[in-house]
N, C-alpha and C positions, 0 to 999 in steps of 0.2 A: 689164177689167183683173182680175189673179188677186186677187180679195180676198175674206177671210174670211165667208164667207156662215153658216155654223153648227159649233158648237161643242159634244160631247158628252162627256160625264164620269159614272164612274163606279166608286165603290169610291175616290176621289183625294182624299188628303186630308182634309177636311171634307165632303165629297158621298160619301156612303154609299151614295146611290141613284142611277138612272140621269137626269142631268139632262141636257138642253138647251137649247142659248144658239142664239137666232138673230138676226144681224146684219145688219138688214134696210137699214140708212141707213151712210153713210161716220163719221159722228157717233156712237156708240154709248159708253153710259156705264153704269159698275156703279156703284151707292154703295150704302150701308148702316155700321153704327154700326162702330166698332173689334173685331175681335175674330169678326167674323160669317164668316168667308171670302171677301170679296170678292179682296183680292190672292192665294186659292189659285186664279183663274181664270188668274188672268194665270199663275201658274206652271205649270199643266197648257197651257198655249199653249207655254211655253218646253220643255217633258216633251214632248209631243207633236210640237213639231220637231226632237226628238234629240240636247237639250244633256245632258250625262254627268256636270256637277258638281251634285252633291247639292247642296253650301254654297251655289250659288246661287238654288236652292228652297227654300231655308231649311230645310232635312235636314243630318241629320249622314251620312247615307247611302240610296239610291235607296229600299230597301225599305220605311222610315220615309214613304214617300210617299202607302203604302196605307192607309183608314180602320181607325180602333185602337181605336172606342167602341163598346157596350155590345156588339155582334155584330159583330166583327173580319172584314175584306172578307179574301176568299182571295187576291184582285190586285184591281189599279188598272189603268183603261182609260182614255182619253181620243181622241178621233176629232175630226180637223178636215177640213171640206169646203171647197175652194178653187174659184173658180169661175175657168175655164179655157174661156172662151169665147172667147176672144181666141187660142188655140193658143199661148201662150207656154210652156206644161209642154209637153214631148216627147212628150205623150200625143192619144189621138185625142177623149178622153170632154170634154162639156162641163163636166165637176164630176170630181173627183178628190178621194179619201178619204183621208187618212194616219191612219193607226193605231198607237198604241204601245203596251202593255201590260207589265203588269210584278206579278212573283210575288214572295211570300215570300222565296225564295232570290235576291233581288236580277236576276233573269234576263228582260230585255227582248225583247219580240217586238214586230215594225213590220209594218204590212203597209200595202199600197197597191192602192187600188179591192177589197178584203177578198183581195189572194194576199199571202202570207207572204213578205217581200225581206228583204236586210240593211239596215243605217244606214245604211252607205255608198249603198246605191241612192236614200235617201228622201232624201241629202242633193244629189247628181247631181240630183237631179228639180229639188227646191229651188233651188238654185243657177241655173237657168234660167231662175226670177222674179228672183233679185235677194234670197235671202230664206236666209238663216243663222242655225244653233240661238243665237248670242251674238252676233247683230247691233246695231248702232246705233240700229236700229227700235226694238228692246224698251229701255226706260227702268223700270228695276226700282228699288223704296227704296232710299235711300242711292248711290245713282247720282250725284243732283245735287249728295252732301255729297261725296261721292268727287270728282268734279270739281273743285270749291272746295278741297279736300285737299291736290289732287297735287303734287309738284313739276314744274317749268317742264319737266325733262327725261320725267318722266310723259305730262305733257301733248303733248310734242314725239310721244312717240312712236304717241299715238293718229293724229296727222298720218301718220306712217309707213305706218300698219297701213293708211290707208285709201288714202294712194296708190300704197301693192303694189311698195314698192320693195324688200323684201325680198329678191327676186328680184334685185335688183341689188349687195345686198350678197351673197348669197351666190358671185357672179360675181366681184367685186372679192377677198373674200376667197381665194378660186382662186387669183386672180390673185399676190395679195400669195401667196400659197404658192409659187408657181412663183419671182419673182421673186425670193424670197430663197433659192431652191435654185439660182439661175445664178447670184447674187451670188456667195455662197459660193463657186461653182464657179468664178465670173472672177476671187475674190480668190488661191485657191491657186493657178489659173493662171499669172497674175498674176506671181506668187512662182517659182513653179517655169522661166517663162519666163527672168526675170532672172537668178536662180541658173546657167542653163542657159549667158545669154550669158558671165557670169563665167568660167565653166569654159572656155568654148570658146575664148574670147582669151589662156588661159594655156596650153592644147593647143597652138595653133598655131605656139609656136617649137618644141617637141617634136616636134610634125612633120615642122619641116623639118628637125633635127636627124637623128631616123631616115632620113628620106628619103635625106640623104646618106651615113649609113651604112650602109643597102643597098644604095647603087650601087658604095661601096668595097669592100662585102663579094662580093659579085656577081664585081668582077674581082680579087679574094682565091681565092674558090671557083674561078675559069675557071686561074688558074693552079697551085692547088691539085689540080685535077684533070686538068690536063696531065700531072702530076709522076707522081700514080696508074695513071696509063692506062701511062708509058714500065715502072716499075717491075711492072704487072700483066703486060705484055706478056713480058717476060725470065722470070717467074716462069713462067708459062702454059708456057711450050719446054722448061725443066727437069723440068716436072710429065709429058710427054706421053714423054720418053726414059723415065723409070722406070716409067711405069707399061705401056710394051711387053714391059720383061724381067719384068715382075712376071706379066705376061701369060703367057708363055714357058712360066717355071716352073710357077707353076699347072696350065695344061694337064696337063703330066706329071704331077704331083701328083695330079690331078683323075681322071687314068685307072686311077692306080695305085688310088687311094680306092672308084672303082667293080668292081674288080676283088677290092678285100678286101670291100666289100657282100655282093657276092653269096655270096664264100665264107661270110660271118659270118649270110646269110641259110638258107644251108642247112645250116651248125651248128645253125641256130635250130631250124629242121624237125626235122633228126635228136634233139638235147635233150628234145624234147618226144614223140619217140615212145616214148623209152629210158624219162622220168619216166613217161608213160602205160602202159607194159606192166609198170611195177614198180610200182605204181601197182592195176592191178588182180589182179596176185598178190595183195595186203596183202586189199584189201575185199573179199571174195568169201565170207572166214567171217563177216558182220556184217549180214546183209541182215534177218534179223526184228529183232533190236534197232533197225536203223534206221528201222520204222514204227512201234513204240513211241514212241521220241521226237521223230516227226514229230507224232502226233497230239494227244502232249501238249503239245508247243511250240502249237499250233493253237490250243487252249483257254485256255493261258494269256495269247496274242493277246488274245483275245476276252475275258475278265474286264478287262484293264486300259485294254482301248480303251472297252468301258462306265463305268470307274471315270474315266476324262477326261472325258468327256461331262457325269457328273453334276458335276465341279469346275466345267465351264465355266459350265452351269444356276447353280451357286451363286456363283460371282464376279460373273455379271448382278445376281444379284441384292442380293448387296453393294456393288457400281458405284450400283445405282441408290439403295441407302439412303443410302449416303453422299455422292449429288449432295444431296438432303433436305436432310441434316445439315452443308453445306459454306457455308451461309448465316451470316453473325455471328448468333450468339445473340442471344436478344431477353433485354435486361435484368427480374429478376425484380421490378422498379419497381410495387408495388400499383397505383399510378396509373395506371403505362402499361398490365396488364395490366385494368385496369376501362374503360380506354378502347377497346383492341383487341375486348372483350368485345359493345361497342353493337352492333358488327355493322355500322354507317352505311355507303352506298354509297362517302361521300367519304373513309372515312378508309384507309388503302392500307396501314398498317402502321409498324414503326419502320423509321428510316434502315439502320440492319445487317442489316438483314432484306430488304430491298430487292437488295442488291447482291452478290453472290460474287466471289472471287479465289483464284488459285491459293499453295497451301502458303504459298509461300515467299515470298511478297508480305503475306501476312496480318498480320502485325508492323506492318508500317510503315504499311499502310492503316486496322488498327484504333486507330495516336498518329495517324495525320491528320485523322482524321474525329474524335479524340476524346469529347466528351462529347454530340457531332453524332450518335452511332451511336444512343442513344438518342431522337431527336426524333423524333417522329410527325410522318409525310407523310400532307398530305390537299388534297383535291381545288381548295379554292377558301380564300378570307377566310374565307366563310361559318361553311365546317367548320368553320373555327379556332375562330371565336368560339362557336358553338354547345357543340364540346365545352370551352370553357373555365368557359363558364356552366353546363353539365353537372357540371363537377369545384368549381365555388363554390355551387352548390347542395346537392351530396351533401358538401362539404366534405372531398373526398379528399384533396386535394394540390395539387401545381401541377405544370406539364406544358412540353415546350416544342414548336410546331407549325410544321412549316414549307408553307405554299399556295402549291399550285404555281402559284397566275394571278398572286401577287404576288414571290415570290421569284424573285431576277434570278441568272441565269448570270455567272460568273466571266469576267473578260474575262483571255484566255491569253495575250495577246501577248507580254506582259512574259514569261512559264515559256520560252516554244517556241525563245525565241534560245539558250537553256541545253541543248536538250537533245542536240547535237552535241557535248559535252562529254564527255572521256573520266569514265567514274564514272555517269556519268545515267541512269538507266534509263530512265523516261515521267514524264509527267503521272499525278499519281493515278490520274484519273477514265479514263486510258486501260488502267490494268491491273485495270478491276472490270467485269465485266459486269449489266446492268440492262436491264430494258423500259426506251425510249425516252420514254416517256412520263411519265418520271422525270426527262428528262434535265437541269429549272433546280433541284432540290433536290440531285442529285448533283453538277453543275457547282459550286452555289453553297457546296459543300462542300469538296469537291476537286479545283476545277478549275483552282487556283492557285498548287497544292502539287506540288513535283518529286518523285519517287525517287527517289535514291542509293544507292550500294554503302556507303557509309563517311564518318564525320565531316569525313575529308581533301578529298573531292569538294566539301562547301561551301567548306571553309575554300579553297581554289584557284578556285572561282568566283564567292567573296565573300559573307563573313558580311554578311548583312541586305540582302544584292541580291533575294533571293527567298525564303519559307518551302520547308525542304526535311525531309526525315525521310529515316533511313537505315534499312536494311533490318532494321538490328534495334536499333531505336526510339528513336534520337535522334532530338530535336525542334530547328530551327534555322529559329525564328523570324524575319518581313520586319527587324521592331523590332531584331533584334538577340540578344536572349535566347534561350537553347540551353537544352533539358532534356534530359537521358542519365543516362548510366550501364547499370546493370543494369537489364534488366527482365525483370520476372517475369511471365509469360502466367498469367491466372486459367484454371485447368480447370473449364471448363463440361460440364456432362453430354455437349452435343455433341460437344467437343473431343476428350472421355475416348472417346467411343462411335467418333468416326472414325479414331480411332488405334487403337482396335481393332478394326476393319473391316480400315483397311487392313494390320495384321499377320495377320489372314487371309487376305485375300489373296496376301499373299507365301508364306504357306503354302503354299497350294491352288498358287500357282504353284511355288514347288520341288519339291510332291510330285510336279506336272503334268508337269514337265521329266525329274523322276528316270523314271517313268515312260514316256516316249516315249522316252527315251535306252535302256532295258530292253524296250521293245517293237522297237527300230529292232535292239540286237543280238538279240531273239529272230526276228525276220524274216531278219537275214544269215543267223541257224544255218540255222531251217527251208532259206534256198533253197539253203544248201550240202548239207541232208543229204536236200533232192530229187532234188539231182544224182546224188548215188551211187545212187540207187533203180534209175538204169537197169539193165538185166536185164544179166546177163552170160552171152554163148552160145559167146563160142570158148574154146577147151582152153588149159587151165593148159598144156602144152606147148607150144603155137604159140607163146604170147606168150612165154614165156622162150627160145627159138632168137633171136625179129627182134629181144629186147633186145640178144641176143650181137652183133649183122651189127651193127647199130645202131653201139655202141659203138668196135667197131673203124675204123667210116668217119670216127667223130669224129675219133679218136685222129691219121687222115691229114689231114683237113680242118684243125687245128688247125695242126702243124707248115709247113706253107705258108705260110698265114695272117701265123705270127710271120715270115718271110723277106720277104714283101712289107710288112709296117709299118716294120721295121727300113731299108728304103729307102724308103719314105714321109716317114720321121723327119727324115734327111738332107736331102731337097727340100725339105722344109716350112722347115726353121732358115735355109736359104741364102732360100726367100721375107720369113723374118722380118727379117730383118738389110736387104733394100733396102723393105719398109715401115716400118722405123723410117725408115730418109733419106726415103720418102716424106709419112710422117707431120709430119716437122719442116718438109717442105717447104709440105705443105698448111696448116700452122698458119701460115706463114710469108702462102702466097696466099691464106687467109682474109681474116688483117688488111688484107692489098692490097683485097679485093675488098668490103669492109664500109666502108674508108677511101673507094675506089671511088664505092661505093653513096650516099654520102652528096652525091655531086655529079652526080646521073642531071640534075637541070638544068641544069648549068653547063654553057659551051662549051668545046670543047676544041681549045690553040691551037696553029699551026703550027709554033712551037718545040721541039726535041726536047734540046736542052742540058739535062741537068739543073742542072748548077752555076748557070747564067743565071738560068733558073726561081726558084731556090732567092732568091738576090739580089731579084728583082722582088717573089716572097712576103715577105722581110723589110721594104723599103719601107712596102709599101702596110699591113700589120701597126701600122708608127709612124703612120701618118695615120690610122688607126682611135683609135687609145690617143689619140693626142690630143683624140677627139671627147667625151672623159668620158663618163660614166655614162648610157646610152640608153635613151630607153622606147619601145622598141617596140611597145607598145600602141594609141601616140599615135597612128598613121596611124587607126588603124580607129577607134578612139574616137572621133576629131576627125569622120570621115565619119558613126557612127553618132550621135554628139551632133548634127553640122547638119541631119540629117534628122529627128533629135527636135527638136532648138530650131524647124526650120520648120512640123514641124507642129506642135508649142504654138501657133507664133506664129500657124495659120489658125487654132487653136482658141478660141484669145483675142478671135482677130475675129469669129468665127462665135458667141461667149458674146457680145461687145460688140451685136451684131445682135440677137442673140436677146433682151439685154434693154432694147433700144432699144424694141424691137416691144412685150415687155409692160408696158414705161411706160408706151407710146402706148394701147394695151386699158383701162389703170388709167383712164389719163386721158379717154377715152371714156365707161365705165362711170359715171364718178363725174358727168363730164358731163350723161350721160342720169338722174342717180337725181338730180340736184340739181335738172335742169329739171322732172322729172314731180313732185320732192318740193315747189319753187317753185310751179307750175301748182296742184296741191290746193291748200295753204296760201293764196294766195290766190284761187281760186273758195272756198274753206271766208270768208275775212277777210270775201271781199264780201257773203255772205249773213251774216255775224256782222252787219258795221254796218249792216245795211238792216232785219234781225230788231229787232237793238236801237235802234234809233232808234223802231221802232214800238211795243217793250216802254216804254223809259223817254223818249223824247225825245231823248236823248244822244249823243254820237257813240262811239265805239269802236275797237277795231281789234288785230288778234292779229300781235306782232311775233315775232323769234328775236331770244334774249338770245346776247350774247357776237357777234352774227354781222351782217354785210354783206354785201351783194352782191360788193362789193370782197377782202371776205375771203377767203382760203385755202381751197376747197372743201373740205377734210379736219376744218377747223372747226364746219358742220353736221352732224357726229355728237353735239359737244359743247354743240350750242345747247338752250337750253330754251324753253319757247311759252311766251311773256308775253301774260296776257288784261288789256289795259287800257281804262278805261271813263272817260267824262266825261259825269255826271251833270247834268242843266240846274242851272246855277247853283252848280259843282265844277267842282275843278279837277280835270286827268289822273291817275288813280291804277287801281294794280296792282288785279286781283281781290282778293288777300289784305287791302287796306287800306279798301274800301268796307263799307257796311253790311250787316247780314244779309238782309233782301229785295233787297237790288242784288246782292250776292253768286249768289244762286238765280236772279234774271233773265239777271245775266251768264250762268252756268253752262246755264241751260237754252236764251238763247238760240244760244249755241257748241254745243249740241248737236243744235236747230234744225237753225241752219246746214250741223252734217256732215248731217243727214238730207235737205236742200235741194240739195247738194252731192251726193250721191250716193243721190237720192229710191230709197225702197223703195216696194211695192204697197201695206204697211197698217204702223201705228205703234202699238204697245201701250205704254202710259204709265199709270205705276203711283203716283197721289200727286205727283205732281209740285208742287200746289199748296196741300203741307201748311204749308208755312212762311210761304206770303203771305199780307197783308193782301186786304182786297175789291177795291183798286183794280186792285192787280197781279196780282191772282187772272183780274177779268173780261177784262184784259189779254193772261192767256194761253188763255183760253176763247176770244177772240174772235179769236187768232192761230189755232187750232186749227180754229176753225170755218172759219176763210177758207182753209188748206190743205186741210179738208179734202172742197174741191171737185172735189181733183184726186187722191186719195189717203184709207184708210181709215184710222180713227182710233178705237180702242178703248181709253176711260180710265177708270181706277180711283180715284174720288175722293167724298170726304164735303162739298164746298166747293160753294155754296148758287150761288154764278156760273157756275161749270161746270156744274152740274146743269141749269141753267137753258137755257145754250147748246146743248145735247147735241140731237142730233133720237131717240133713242130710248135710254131709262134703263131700268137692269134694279137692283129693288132688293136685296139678301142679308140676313137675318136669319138667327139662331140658334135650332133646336129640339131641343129633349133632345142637345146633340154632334154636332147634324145642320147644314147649310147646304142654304139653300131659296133659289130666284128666283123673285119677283114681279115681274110687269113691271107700271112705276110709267107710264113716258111710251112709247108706242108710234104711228107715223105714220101 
């Protein structure tokens, strides 16, 4: 079996030097006087299988582990050999080494067969025997008063830990999660089904109500649209006679028009020869003057198209100081500036610092957030409190912080039905721009506060339905209370500097405009006084003869011209006079053809009377008016509501199923953690009263308070382990009401029992038999010795019975601060 064959320490504790313990028999016992080190053996057993609470080594922290007398250990080692003959460790070696070591800087190294693993490996190894750093096995001082201490629900829950039902509360717990997320979901259901059928049994005379008024309407429409069709048709005949003569004339019109074109196109020609040869009489004395002020217009281009260039360079770069400076000013607050100062990863800045918004929103965003603009944003709780204890140290002041892991977002629902409102502009929190990663201190600021144009906008959507702020900085509070009036905007250095930024720029942009309006006419000139640069090579004579031909052909061309308008004029008035009758007529079969259009579904009936028609329409008009007021909606509503009401109704059943099913898991679950939690509790009872019968004589027996078989499974959460004992010759009484040695017998032998109940390879026992008398002492010597024929048994005790029983005792004495073993009884 894997049991502790040797034991090696050094630097631990009280052992300064490298000692070894070997555990040659299942019996093995340390004693020596109080004070000598024998129980820092047992703790370096508990160090060496990789338990991590100091407190229970009796350290206030691991590093206190290592020797501290006259020549201080640089670390603490301890080494256990487990014999692994049996193959029950994962390993192939018949002896297996764990090693745990431990420095100055509190920093644990383990190693196994001497290669360097982590805890976790050496605890996997471990785990294989049956053998944990805070097992049952190890029985440490004050163990047995802690027992005798507990309350019943204490005691219960040692029961728990060792029947491993944990595992089943966490399952149940699941469960109960699930379960009340379908509740929930079957109860609105529920609700919304009901409501559903409500509605839909009052639709349904609505329905039938429309129904019959658009079958009346239907044959309304078909005679309706018989009447349009006979009236379109009459109109259509009169429309097709006027527009043949309209035909007619045009043509003629139409030729005479092409005939004055062409004359007026070769007026055009001729004009433009006559302008052109009078034309280059004039320019002919100007041709050096005109590259004189070709080349200066050139250069003066060129200076002003550089002088744009550098405006635009310096508008960037006023755009960009002034994004800088478009941030809320940070309050000149000593405080807040000593805080911004630390430099801390977590602290991000103040609130107004955080956020920007355009001009004209600024007002109303800097009353929203009010004295919020000032609060420093920081990363967690932490920060908060760290720099609060910062500012009550240095005694600066007081601060206000808002962390972003605890500070909760604005819930919007209530703003967002407002904001279809005439007057509304957004949500605060939607006219500021911010990193996202801001977004529960900006919410939680301004994410519940509307924008308005004007006082009037609340007062119309209801003073104290919503906090709102106007654009220039009324405050109209949820509560009720309104702040306004005038407000006066503080000038911050910012404010001053961006108003003078942007009146530079408006500058630079009118110079910029004036400027390309001056360059745009020094381009026309240039390319007009390009044109004239062409070379002139025919004779001032030629050109003055073809102006003479020229002008006389106008002069014929002209007089025609007015004789074919003058009978254009005529044709045109006789066309206008029959499209006025056709216009009044088309207005007329518009209206026919719109009235028309409105019954492309309707049928059209065999009757051509219109009187009759007219008659059957007035009718069926009284049988409508009778039907009163119609909702039309009702058909489709009533259809879309039964296709919703049916599917609630599968959803309802399909919640009903779903939480049928995780009852049935609960009730499974709890099933199995009651029988495995039952099964412990009694294998643990039956070895309690067969231990204590042989401890005292007595009988015993470990019940659950509050709890029955019969009882309500959800009740053994509530139970507490009741340890009751009856002493030969006493009557039944609780642990808490026997004597102090019955007390320690009960106690030790219940934890016997759990160790009988779920036997480990070896049992370290630390004093256990400080408080009993010799009778009870050799009592539990001789319990000790009888298990351990099957199981290893390492005890730490000064009691003259047990010493006696032991098959191999190791003594401890004290030298100069030092602990030494002697071996006293060897086999």
């Amino acid at each position: 079996m894997p049991r502790i064959e040797r034991l090696e320490m050094q630097g631990f504790k009280s052992f300064a030097k490298k000692t070894i313990i070997e555990f040659p028999t299942n019996f093995s016992l340390i004693c020596g006087p109080n004070g000598s080190g024998k129980s820092n053996i047992l703790d370096s057993i508990c160090f060496v299988l990789g338990r991590t609470s100091a407190k229970s080594m009796r350290a206030d922290r691991l590093s206190q582990l290592i020797y501290n007398g006259d020549k201080p250990a640089e670390y603490a080692k301890v080494s256990l050999v487990l014999n692994n003959s049996d193959k029950i460790f994962p390993l192939e070696e018949e002896h297996i080494t764990i090693s745990r070591s431990i420095n100055r800087k509190g920093v644990s190294i383990y190693k196994l067969n001497g290669n360097t693993v982590t805890r976790e490996k050496i605890i996997e190894i471990l785990r294989a025997g049956n053998i944990h750093p805070d097992g049952h096995n190890i029985i440490l001082q004050g163990d047995i008063t802690e027992i005798i201490e507990m309350s019943p629900i204490e005691r219960r829950e040692i029961i728990d830990e060792i029947s491993g039902i944990a595992e089943f509360d966490e399952k149940r717990e699941k469960a109960q999660k699930e379960l009340s997320v379908v509740e929930e979901r079957l109860k609105e259901a529920t609700i919304t089904l009901n409501e559903r059928f409500a509605i839909l049994k009052k639709l349904e005379k609505e329905k039938e109500a429309a129904e019959e008024f658009e079958r009346l309407s239907k044959e309304l429409d078909a005679v309706r649209a018989t009447i349009s069709k006979i009236r379109l048709t009459e109109a259509e005949l009169g429309m097709k006679k006027l527009e043949e003569i309209i035909k007619e004339k045009s043509k003629i019109c139409e030729e005479l028009d092409n005939e004055i074109k062409e004359i007026d196109k070769s007026i055009e020609e001729l004009e433009k020869k006559s302008s052109e040869s009078t034309k280059q009489l004039i320019e002919r004395k100007d041709e050096i003057e005109l590259l004189r002020q070709i080349e200066q217009l050139k250069s003066e281009i060129s200076r002003r198209k550089d002088r744009i260039e550098f405006i635009k360079a310096d508008n960037e770069r006023l755009v960009q100081l002034k994004e800088k400076l478009s941030a809320f000013a940070i309050d000149t607050n000593p405080v807040i500036k000593e805080i911004l100062k630390l430099g801390w990863s977590g602290i991000y800045g103040t609130f107004g610092s955080l956020i920007q918004t355009e001009e004209k929103y600024k007002t109303a965003i800097e009353i929203a957030a009010g004295q919020h603009l000032n609060d420093i944003v920081v990363k967690d709780i932490d920060t908060a409190i760290e720099c609060i204890k910062y500012l009550k140290s240095k005694k600066i002041g007081r601060a206000t912080f808002l962390p972003l892991d605890k500070i909760h977002p604005r819930n919007d629902s209530e703003v967002k039905k407002y904001l279809k409102e005439n007057g509304v502009i957004d949500i605060a929190i939607n006219l500021v721009k911010f990193d996202k990663k801001y977004y529960n201190a900006i919410s939680f600021v301004l994410g519940d506060t509307l924008i308005i144009e004007n006082i009037d906008v609340a007062k119309k959507i209801g003073i104290g339905n919503v906090r709102c702020v106007t654009l220039d900085g009324d405050l109209i509070d949820k509560s009720g209370s309104i702040v306004g009036g005038f407000y006066s905007k503080k000038k911050t250095f910012e404010s001053l500097e961006i108003e003078r930024i942007e009146k530079n720029i408006n500058q630079n942009n009118l110079e910029m405009q004036k400027i390309i309006e001056e360059i745009k006419i020094a381009e026309e000139k240039l390319n007009e006084l390009s044109k004239k640069q062409i070379a002139r090579t025919s004779e001032f004579d030629d050109i003055q003869k073809m102006r003479t031909q020229t002008e006389r052909l106008l002069l014929q061309l002209k007089m025609k011209r007015k004789e074919l308008a003058e009978n254009q004029l005529n044709i045109s008035q006789e066309i206008q006079n029959f499209q006025l009758k056709k216009a009044r007529l088309e207005a007329e079969l518009e209206n026919i053809k719109t009235e028309f259009s409105n019954f492309k579904e309707a049928e059209i009936l065999k009757e051509n009377d219109i009187i009759k028609l007219q008659s059957i329409e007035n009718d069926l008009r009284i049988k409508i008016n009778k039907l009163g007021p119609i909702n039309m909606r009702a058909i489709e509503e009533w259809k879309k509501l039964k296709e919703s009401y049916d599917e609630m109704s599968s959803k309802v059943n399909a919640l009903l199923e779903e939480r049928n099913k995780i009852l049935q898991v609960i009730a499974e679950i709890e099933s199995q953690r009651k029988n495995i939690f039952m099964q412990t509790l009694n294998g643990i009872a039956f070895h309690f009263k067969k231990i204590f019968k042989e401890l005292c004589g007595g009988e015993s027996n470990l019940k659950l308070e509050y709890y029955s078989e019969n009882t309500e499974i959800q009740n053994l959460n509530e139970a507490g382990l009741i340890i009751e004992a009856t002493p030969p010759g006493k009557k039944t009484l609780n642990i808490d009401s026997l004597s102090g040695g019955e007390k320690t017998l009960a106690a030790l032998a219940f934890l016997f029992a759990i160790q009988q109940y779920k036997p480990a390879q070896f049992y370290v026992l630390d004093e256990i038999d400080a408080a009993l008398d010799k009778p009870n002492s050799r009592k539990i010597a001789e319990i000790i010795k009888k298990y351990s024929e099957t199981a290893q048994f390492i005890v730490i005790s000064h009691n003259d019975e047990t010493i006696s029983a032991a098959d191999c005792v190791y003594g401890v004495s004290m030298f100069n601060n030092q602990s030494k073993i002697i071996g006293i009884k060897m086999p």
